[in-house]
C-alpha positions as CSV (number, residue, x, y, z in Angstrom):
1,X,-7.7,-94.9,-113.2
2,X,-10.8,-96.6,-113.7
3,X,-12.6,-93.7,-111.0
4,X,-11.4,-91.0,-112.9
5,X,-13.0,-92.7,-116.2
6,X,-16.6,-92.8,-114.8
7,X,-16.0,-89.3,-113.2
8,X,-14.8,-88.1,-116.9
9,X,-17.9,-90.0,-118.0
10,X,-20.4,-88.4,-115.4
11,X,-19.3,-84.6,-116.2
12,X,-20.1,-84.6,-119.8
13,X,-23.3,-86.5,-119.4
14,X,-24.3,-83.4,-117.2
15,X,-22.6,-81.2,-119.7
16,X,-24.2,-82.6,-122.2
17,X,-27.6,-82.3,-120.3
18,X,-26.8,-79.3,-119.2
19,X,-27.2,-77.5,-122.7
20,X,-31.2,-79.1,-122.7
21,X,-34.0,-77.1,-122.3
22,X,-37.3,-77.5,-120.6
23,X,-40.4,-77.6,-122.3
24,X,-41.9,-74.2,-122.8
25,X,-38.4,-72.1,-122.2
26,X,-37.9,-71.2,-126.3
27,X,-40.3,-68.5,-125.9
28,X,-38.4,-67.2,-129.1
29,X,-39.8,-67.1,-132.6
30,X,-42.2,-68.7,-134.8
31,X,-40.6,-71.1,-137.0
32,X,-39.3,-69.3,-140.4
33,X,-41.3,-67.7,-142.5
34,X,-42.1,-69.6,-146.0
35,X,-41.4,-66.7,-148.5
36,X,-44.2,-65.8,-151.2
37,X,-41.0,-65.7,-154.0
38,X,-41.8,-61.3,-153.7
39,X,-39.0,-60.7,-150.8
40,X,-41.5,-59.2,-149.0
41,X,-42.4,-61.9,-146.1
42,X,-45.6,-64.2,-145.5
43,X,-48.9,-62.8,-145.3
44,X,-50.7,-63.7,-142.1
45,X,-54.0,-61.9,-142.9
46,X,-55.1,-58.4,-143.4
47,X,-55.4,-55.3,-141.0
48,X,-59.3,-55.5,-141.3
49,X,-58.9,-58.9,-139.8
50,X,-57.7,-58.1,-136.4
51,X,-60.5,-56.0,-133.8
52,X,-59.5,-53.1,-132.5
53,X,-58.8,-53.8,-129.0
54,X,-58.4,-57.5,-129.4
55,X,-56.7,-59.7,-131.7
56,X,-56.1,-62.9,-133.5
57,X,-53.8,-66.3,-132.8
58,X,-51.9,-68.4,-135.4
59,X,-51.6,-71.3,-133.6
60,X,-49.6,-72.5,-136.8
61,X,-47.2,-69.7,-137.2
62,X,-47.1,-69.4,-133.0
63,X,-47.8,-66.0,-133.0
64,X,-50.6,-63.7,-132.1
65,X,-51.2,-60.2,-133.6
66,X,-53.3,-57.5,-131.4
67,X,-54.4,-54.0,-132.9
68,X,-54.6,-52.4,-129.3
69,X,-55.8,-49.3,-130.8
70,X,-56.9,-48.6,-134.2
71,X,-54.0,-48.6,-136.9
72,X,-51.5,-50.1,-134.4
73,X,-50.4,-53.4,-134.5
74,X,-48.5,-55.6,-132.2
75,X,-47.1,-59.2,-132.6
76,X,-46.3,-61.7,-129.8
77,X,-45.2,-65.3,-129.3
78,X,-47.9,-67.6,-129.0
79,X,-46.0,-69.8,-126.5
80,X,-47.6,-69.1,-123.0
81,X,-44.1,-68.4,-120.2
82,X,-45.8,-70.6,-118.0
83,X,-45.6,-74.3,-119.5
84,X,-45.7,-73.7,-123.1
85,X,-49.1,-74.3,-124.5
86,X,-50.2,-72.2,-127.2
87,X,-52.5,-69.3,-126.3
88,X,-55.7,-70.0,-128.1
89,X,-58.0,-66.9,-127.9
90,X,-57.6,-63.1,-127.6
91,X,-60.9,-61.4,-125.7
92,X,-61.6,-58.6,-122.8
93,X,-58.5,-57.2,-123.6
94,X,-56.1,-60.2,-123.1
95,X,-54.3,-62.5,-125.0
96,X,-55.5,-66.1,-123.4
97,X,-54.0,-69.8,-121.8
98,X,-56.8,-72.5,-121.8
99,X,-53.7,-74.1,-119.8
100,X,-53.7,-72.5,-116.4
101,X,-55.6,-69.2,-116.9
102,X,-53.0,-67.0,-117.9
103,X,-53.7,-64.0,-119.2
104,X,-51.7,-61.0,-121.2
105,X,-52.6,-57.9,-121.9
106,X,-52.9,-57.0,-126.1
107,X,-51.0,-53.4,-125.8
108,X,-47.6,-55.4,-124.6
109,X,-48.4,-58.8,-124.0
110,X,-47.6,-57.8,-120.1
111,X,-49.2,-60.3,-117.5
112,X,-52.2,-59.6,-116.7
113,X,-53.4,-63.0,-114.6
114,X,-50.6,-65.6,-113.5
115,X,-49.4,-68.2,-113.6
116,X,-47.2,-66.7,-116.1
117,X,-43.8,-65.4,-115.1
118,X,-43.1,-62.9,-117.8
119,X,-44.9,-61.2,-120.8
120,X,-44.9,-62.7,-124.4
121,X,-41.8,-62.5,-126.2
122,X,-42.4,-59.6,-128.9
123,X,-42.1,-61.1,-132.8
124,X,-41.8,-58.5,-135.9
125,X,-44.1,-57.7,-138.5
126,X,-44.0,-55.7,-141.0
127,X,-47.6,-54.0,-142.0
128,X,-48.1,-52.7,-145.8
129,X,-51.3,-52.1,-148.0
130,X,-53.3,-53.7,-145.6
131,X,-51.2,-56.7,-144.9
132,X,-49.8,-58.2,-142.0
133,X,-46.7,-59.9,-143.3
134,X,-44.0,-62.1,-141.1
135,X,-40.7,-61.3,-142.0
């Protein structure tokens, strides 16, 4: 009896473990949004803010908003697929890792230079009167 106690033991330690994830794989969402009290989200800056063709990271909010062409505007993660470090520029077209070099492209957050495994995970925005506002 005393065998199938440890062996009881073992398979919810590994159960238990099991349900852990690595560093870098919740490549989900910012944390919430603090409201401004007007239902209508947080403002993260304004459209005249973010270049056309580039963009702009808040490392805070762990995202990163691109206007790939003029008028449209695109939010990502922040959180590189690779290891998890925040992205910490946007230039030549790409959203960039000081981490490892990787490098996404601002129209869909694709990869564009590895080590990366996937794209950015898309976050909403909502875009009104010249605001970029989290949800």
């Amino acid at each position: 009896m005393r065998r199938r106690e440890v062996l009881l033991t073992a398979g919810a330690t590994v159960a238990a473990l099991a349900g852990c994830s690595k560093y870098g794989d919740n490549q989900g969402a910012p944390p919430p949004a603090s409201s401004s009290g007007t239902g209508r989200g947080e403002v993260l800056a304004k459209t005249s803010q973010v270049p056309v063709g580039g963009g702009v990271v808040f490392a805070d909010r762990k995202v990163v908003v691109t206007q790939p062409t003029t008028g449209e505007f695109k939010a990502f993660s922040a959180v590189c697929t690779h290891q998890g470090c925040t992205v910490t520029s946007v230039s030549g077209g790409t959203i960039n890792c000081p981490c490892h070099g990787s490098k996404y492209r601002v129209a869909d957050a694709s990869v564009a230079a590895g080590p990366a495994p996937r794209p950015l995970a898309p976050q909403p925005i909502t875009v009104r009167s010249g605001e970029i506002l989290l949800p």
